[in-house]
N, CA and C of each residue as an Amber inpcrd file, in Angstrom:
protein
   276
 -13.5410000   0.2070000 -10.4050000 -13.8710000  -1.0320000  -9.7180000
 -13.1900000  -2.1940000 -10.4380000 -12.3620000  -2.8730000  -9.7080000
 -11.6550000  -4.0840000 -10.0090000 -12.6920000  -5.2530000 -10.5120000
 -12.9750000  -5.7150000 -12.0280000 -13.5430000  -6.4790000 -12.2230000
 -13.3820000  -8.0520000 -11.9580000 -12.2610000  -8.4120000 -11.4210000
 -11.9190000  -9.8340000 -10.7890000 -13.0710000  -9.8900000  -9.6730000
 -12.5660000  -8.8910000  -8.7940000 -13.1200000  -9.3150000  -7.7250000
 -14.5880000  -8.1060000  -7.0310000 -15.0050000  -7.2090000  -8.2860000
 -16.2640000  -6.5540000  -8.3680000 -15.9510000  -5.8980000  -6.9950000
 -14.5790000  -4.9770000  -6.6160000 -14.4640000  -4.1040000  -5.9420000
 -14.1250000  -4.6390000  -4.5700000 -14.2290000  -6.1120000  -3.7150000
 -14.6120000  -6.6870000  -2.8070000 -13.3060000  -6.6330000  -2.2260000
 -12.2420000  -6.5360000  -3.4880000 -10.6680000  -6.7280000  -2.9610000
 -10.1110000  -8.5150000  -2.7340000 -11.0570000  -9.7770000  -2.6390000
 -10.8920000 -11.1160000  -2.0970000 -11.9020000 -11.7110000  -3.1290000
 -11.5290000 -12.7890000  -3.4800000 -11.8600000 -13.3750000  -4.5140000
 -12.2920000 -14.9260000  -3.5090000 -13.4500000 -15.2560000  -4.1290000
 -13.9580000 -16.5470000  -3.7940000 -13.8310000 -17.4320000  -4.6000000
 -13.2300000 -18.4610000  -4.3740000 -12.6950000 -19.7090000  -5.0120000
 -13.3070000 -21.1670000  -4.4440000 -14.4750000 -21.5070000  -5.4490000
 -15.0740000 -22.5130000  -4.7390000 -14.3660000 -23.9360000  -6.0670000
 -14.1010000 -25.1930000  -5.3570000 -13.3320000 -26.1720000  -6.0580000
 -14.4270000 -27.4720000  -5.2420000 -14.1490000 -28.4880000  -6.2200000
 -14.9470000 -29.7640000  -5.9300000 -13.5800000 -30.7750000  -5.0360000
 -13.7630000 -31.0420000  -4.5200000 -12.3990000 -32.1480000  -4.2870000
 -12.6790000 -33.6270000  -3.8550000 -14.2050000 -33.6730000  -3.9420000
 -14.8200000 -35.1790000  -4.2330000 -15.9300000 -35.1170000  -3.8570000
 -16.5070000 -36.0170000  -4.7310000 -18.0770000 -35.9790000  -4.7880000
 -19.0230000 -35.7430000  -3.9420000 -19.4690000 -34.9060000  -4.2260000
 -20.5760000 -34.0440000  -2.7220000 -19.8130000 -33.5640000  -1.8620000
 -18.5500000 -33.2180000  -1.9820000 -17.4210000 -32.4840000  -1.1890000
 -17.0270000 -30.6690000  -2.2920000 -17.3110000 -30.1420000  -1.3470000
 -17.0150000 -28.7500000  -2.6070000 -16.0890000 -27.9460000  -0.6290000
 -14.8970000 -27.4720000  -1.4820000 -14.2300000 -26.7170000  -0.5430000
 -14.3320000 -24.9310000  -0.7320000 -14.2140000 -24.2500000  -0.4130000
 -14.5450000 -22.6640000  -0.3310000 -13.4390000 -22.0570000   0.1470000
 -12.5070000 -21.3060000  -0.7960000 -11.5840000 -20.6420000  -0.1580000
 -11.3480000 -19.3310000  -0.8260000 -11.2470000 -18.3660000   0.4140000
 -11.2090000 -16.5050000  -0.1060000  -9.7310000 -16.1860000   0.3950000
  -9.4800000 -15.7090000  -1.0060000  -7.9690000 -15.4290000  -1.4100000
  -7.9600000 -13.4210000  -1.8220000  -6.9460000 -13.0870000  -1.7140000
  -6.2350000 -11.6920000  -1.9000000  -6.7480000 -11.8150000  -3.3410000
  -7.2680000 -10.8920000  -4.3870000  -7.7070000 -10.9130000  -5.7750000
  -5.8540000 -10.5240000  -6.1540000  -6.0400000 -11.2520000  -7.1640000
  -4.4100000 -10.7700000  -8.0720000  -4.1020000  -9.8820000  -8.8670000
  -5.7830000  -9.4220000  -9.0230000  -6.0390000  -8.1750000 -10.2860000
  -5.6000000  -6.6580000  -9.6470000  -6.0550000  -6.3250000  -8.3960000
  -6.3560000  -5.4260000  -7.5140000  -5.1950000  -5.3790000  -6.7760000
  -4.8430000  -6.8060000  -5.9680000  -4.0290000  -6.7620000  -4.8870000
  -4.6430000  -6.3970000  -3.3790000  -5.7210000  -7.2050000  -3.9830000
  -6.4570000  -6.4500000  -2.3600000  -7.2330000  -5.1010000  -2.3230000
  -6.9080000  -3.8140000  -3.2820000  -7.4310000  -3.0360000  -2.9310000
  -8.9620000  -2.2370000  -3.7250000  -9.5990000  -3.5770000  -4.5620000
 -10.7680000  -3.7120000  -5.2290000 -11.0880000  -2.1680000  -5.8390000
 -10.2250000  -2.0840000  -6.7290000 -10.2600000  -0.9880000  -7.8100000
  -8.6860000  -0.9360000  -8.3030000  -8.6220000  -0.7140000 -10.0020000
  -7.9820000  -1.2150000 -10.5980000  -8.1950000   0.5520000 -11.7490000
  -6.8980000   1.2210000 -12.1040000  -6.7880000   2.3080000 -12.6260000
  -6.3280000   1.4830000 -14.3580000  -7.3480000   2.3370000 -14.9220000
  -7.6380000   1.6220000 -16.2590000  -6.3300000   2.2480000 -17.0800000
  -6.0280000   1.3220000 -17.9020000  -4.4880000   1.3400000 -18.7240000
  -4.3810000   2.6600000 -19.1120000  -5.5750000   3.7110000 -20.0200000
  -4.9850000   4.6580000 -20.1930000  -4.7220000   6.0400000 -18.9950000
  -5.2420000   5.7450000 -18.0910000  -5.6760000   6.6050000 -16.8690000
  -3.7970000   6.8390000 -16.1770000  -3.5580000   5.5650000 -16.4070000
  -1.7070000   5.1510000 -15.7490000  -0.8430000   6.3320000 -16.1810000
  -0.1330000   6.8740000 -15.0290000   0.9170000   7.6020000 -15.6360000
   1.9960000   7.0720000 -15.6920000   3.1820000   7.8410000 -16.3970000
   4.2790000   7.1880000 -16.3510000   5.8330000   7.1640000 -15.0660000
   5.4900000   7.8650000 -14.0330000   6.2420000   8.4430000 -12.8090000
   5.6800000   6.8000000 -12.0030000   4.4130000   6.5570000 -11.7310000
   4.2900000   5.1030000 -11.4440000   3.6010000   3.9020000 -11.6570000
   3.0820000   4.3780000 -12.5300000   2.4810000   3.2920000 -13.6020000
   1.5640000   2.3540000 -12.9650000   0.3900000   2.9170000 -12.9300000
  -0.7450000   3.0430000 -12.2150000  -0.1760000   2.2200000 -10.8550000
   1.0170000   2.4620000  -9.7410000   0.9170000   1.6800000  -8.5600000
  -0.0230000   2.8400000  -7.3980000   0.4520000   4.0530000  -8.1170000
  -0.5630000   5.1530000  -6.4450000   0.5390000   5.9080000  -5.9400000
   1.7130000   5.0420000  -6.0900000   3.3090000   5.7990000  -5.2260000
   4.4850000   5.8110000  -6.1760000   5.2160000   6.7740000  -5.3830000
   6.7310000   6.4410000  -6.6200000   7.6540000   6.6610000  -5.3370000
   8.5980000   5.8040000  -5.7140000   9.9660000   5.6490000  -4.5980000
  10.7320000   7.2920000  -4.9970000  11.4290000   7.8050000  -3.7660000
  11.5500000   8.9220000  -4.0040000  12.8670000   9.2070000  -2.7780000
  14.4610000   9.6940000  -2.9240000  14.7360000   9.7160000  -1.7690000
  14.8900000  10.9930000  -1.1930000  14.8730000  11.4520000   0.0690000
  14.9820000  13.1410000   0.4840000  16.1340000  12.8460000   1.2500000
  16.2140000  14.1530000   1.7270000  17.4900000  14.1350000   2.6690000
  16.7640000  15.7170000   3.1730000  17.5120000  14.6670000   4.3890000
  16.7680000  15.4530000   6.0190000  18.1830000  16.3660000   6.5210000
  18.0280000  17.6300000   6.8230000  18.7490000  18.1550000   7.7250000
  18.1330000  18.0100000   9.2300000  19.1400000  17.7270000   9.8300000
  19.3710000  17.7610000  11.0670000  20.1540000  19.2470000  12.0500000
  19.8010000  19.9040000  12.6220000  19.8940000  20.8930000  13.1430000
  20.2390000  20.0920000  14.7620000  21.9390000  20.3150000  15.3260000
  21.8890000  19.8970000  16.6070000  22.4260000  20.6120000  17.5240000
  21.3770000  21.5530000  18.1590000  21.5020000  22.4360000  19.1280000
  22.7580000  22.5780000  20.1160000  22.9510000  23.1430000  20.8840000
  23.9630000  22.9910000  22.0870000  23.1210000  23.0130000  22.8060000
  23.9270000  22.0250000  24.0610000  23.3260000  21.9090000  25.4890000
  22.3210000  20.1480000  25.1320000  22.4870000  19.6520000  24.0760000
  21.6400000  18.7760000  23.7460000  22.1570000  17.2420000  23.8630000
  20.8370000  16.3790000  25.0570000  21.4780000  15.8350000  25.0420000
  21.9680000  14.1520000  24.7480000  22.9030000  13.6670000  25.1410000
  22.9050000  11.9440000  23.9830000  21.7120000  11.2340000  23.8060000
  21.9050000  11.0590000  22.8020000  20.5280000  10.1540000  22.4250000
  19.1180000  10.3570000  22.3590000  19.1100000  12.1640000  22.3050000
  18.2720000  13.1290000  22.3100000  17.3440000  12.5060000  20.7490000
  16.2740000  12.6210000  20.8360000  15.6230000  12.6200000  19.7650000
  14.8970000  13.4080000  19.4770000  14.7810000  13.6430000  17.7020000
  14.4270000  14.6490000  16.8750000  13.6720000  14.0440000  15.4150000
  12.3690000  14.4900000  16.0990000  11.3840000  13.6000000  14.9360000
  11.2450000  14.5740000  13.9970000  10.6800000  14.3810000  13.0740000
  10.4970000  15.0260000  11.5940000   8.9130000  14.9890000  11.6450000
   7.8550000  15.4150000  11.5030000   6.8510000  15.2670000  11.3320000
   6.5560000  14.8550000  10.1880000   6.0550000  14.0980000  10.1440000
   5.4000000  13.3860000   8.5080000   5.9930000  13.6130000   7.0700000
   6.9380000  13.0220000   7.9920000   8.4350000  12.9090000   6.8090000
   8.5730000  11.0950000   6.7180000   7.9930000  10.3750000   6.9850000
   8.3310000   8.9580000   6.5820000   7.2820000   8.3400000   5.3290000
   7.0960000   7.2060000   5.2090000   6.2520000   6.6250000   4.3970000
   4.9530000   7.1570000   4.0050000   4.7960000   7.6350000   2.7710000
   3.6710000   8.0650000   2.1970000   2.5310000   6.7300000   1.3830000
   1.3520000   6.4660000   1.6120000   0.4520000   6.1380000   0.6090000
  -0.7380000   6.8350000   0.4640000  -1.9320000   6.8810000  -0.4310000
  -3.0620000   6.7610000  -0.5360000  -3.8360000   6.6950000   0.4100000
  -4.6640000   7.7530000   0.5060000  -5.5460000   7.1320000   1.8070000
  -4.9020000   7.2720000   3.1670000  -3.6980000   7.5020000   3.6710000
  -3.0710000   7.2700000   4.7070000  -2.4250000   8.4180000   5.3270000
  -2.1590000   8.8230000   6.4800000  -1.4850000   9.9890000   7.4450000
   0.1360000   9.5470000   7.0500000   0.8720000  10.5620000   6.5540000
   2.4660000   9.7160000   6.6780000   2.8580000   9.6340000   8.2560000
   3.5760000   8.9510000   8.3710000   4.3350000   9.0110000   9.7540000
   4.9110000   9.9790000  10.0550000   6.1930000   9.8960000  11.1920000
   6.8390000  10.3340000  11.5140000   8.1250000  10.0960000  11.5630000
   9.1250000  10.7470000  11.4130000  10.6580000  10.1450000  10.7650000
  11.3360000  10.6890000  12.5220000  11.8010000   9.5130000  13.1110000
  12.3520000   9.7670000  14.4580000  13.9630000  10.0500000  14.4020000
């Protein structure tokens, strides 16, 4: 649990800006980044250093049939963007 913002992910920022005037504004926490938990320094590995992901590039074969035709498309199943928590896409 991200102690900035006690897991919430948004941080409340209350400021005076004149007397008997107080303004209230909820901001993205800077500790977290939004995602209200924070992987403690020694927990971090070194592949991505506590971000969750590591940039990584593949290479796709493409297989193109005969009889097939222009502008035919050929998706990859959950071959695109990976995070945490999330279904990858699909690479079209």
């Amino acid at each position: 649990e991200c102690s900035g913002c006690r897991g919430q992910g948004v941080k409340i920022i209350t400021r005076q800006i004149a007397p008997g005037m107080v303004q209230q504004m909820q901001a993205v926490c800077p500790d977290c980044k939004g995602e209200g938990s924070v992987v403690p320094e020694k927990d971090k590995c070194k592949g991505c250093k506590g971000q969750k992901t590591v940039q990584e590039r593949k290479i796709l074969e493409v297989n193109i049939d005969k009889g097939m035709k222009h502008g035919q498309k050929i998706p990859f199943m959950g071959e695109a963007d990976e995070a945490p928590g999330l279904v990858p896409g699909d690479v079209v």
